[in-house]
C-alpha positions as CSV (number, residue, x, y, z in Angstrom):
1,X,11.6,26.8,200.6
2,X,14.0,29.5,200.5
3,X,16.8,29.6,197.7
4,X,20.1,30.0,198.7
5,X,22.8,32.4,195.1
6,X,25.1,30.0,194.3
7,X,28.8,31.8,195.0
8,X,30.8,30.1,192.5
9,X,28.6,31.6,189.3
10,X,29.8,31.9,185.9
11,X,29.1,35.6,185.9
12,X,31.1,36.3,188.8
13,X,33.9,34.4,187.3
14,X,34.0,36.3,184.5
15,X,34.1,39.6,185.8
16,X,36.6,38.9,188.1
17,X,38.9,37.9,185.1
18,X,38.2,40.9,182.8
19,X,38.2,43.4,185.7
20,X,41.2,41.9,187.2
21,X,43.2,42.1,183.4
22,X,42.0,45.9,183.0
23,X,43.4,46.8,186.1
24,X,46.5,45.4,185.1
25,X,46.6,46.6,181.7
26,X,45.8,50.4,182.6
27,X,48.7,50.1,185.4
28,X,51.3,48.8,182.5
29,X,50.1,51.9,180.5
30,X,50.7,54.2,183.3
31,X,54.3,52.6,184.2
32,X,55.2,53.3,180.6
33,X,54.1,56.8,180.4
34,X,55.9,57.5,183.5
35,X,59.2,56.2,182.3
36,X,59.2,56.8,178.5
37,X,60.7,60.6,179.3
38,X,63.6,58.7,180.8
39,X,64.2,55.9,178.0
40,X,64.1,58.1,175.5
41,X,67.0,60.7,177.4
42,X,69.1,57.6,177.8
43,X,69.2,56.5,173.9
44,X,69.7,60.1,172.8
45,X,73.0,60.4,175.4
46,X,74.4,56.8,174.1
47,X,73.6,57.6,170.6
48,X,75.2,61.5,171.3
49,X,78.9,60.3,172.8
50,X,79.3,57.2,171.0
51,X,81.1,56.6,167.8
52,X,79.6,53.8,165.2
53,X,81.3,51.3,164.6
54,X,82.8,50.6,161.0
55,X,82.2,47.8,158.8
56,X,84.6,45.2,158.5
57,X,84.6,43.3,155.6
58,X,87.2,40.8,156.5
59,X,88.0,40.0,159.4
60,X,91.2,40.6,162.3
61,X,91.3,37.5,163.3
62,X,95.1,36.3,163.1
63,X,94.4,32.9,161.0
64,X,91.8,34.2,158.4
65,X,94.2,37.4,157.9
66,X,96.9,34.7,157.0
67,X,95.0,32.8,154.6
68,X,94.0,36.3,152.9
69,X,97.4,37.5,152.8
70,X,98.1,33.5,151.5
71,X,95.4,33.7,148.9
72,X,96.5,37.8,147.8
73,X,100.2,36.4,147.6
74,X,99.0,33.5,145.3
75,X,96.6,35.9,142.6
76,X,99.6,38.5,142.8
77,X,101.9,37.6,139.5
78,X,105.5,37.2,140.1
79,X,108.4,39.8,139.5
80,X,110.1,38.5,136.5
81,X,112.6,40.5,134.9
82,X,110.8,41.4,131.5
83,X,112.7,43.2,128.3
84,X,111.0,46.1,127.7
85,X,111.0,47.3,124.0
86,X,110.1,48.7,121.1
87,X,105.8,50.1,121.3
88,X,106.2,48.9,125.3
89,X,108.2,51.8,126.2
90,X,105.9,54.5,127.1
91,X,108.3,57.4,127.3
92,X,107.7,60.1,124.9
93,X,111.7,61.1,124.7
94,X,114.5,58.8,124.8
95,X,118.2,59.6,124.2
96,X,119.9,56.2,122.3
97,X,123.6,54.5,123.4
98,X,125.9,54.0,120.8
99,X,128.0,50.9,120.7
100,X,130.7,53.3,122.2
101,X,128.9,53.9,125.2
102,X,128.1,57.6,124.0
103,X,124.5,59.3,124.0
104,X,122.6,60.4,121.2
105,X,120.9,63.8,121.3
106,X,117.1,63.4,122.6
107,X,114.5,62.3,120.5
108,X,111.3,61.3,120.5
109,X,110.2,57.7,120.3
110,X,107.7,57.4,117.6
111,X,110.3,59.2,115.8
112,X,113.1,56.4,116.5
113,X,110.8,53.6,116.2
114,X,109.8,55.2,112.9
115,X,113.1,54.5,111.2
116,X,113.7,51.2,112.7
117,X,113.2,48.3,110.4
118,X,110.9,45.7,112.6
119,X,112.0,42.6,110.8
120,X,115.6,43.4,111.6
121,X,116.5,45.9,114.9
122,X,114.7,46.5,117.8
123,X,115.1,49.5,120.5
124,X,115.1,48.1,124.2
125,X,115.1,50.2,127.3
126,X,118.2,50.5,129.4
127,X,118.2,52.8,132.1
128,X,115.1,54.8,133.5
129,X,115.7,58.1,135.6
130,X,115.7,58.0,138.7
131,X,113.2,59.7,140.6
132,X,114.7,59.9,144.6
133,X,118.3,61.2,142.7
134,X,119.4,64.5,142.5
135,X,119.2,65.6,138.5
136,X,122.8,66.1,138.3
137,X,123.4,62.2,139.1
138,X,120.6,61.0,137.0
139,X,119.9,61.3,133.5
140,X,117.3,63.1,132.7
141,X,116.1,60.6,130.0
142,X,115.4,57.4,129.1
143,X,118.4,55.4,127.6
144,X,117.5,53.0,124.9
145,X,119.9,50.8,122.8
146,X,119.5,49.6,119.3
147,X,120.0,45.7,119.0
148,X,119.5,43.1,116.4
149,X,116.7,40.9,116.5
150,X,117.3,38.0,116.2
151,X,120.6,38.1,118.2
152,X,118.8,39.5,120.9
153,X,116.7,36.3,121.0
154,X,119.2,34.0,120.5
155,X,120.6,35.6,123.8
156,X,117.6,35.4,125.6
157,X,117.3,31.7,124.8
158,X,120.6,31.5,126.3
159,X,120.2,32.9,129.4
160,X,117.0,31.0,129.3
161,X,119.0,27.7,129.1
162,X,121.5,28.5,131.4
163,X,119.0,29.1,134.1
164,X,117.1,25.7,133.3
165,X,120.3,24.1,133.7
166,X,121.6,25.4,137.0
167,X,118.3,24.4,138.5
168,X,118.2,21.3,140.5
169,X,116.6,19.0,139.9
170,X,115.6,15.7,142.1
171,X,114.3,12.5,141.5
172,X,113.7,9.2,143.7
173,X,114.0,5.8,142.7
174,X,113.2,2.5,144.6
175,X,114.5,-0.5,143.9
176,X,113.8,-3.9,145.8
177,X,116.0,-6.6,146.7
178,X,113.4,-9.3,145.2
179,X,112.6,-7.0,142.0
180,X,111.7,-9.2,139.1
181,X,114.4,-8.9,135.7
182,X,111.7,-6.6,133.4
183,X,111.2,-4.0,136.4
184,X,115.1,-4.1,137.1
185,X,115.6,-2.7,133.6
186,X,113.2,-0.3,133.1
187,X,113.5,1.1,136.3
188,X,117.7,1.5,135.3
189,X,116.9,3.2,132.3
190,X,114.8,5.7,134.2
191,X,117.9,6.1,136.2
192,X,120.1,6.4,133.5
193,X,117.9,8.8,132.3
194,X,117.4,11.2,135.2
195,X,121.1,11.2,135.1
196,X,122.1,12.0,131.9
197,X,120.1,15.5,132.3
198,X,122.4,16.2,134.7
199,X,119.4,15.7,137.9
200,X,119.9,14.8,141.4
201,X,118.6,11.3,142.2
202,X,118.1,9.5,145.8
203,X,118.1,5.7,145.0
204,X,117.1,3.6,147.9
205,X,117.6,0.0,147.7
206,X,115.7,-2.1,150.2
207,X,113.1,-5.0,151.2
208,X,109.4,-4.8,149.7
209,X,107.2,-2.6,152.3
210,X,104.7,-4.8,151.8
211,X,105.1,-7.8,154.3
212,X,103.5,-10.4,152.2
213,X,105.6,-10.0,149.4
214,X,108.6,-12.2,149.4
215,X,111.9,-10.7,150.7
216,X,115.2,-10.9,148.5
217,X,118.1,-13.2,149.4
218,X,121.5,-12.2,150.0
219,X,122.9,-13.4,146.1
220,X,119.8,-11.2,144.6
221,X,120.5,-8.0,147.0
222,X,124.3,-8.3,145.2
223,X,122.8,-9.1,141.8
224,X,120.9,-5.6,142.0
225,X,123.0,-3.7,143.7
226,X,125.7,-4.9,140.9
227,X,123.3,-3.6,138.2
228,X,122.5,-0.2,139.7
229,X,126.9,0.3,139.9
230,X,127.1,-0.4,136.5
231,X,124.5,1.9,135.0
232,X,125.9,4.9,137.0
233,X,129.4,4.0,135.6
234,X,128.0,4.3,132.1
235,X,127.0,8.0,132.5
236,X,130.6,9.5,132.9
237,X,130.7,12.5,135.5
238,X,128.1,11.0,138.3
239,X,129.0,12.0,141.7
240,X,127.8,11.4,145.2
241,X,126.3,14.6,146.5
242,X,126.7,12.4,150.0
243,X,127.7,9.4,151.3
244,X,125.9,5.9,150.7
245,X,123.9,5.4,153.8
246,X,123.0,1.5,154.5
247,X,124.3,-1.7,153.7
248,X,123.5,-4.2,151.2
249,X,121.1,-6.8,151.6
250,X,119.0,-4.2,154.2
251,X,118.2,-0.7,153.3
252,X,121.0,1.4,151.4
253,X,120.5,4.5,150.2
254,X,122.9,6.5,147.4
255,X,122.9,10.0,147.0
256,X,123.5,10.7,143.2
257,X,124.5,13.6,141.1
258,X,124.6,13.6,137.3
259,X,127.3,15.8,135.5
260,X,125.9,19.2,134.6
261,X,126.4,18.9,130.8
262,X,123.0,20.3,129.7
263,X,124.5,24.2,130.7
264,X,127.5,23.9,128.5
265,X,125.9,22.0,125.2
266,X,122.9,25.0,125.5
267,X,125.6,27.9,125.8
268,X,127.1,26.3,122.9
269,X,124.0,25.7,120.8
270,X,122.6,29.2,121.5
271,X,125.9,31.2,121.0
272,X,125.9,29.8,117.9
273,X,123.0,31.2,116.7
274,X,124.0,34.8,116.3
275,X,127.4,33.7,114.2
276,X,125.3,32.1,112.1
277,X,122.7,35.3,111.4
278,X,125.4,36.6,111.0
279,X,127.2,34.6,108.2
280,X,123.3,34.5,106.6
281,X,123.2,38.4,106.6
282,X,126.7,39.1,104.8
């Protein structure tokens, strides 16, 4: 009996697959060669007429440049006036002022601060020359005084005092209709207190926030608002900055002031300093 290849054979199969995936290969190879020329043209023309592009280490983006201008603004010290004397001026020539107003021949400063005692004067730095003036208008040196020491600082402190004293200050006290006697005083010595220095306090009287806590009859309300009236009488020279806003019983709120005392008595206490250096030296 005759015997009929079979079609589907395993060795048909498999050279169908390799020759088929050679074919395909080779033509891949061929499309490359053919268009590499033409790639490699195109990347040297974009990399010829373009610019690269430079790094940016922080971003332009409108919030992240605030919070880097926020951040700079915060690491940046603050301008505050500073006396500069004594080895802190850097100027190798000065000319000194006289108590007159008149200038001193220049000189150079090691040589001044040479002759200085340190315990007792000390040479501060008036007027630097200007640079954007003509030289006829500006002087041409450095002007330096000579001061006492010690009533140099005692001005300082001074000025020091009277610029903590014109500084307001605010403070804000509650009180409750329904507060119990022990809290009513402490809190009206705080007040007094706050007062006294001379700071600006915003008392508001009023019902407990709290809804379960028991709410303050008419009698108390006047019974508090009675003690608050007569602690601000005690401190003489409390004003209202504004009107009282409320009424009593519901929510009233005062707008206090304390007398500005603290200004005067430190003027007083650091002016006195220099007379008595001064009484001590003679």
């Amino acid at each position: 009996m005759n015997s009929s290849s079979c079609v589907f054979s395993s060795a048909a199969a498999i050279r169908r697959v390799f020759l088929s995936n050679g074919v395909a290969t080779e033509a891949c190879v061929n499309l490359q060669r053919m268009l590499m020329p033409a790639i490699t043209v195109a990347k040297s023309r974009a990399t010829r007429f373009t610019t690269p592009t430079p790094h940016r280490y922080f971003s332009t983006q409108p919030a992240l440049q605030m919070q880097y201008k926020k951040k700079r603004s915060e690491e940046e010290p603050k301008n505050t006036k500073k006396v500069i004397a004594d080895h802190e001026i850097k100027f190798p020539t000065i000319q000194i002022r006289n108590a007159e107003g008149r200038l001193s021949e220049p000189r150079r400063t090691k040589d001044v601060l040479r002759d200085l005692d340190p315990a007792i004067d000390t040479l501060i730095l008036v007027a630097v020359p200007a640079q954007d003036e003509e030289e006829g208008s500006a002087p041409r040196y450095p002007i330096c005084r000579i001061a006492n020491r010690r009533a140099e600082q005692a001005i300082i402190d001074r000025n020091r005092a009277l610029e903590k004293a014109s500084k307001v200050v605010s403070k804000e006290l509650e009180f409750n209709w329904a507060i119990a006697p022990h809290d009513l005083k402490f809190k009206a010595s705080r007040l007094k207190g706050f007062l006294e220095k001379g700071y600006r306090v915003d008392v508001s009287l009023r019902h407990p926030k709290q809804k379960s806590k028991r709410k303050g009859t008419k009698e108390e309300a006047q019974e508090v608002f009675k003690a608050v009236s007569e602690i601000i009488k005690e401190v003489p020279g409390v004003s209202h900055y504004k009107p009282n806003d409320g009424a009593v019983g519901a929510t009233l709120m005062m707008y206090l002031q304390g007398p500005a005392v603290k200004a005067s008595q430190a003027t007083s206490a650091a002016g006195a300093a220099p007379a008595q250096d001064a009484a001590a030296s003679a």
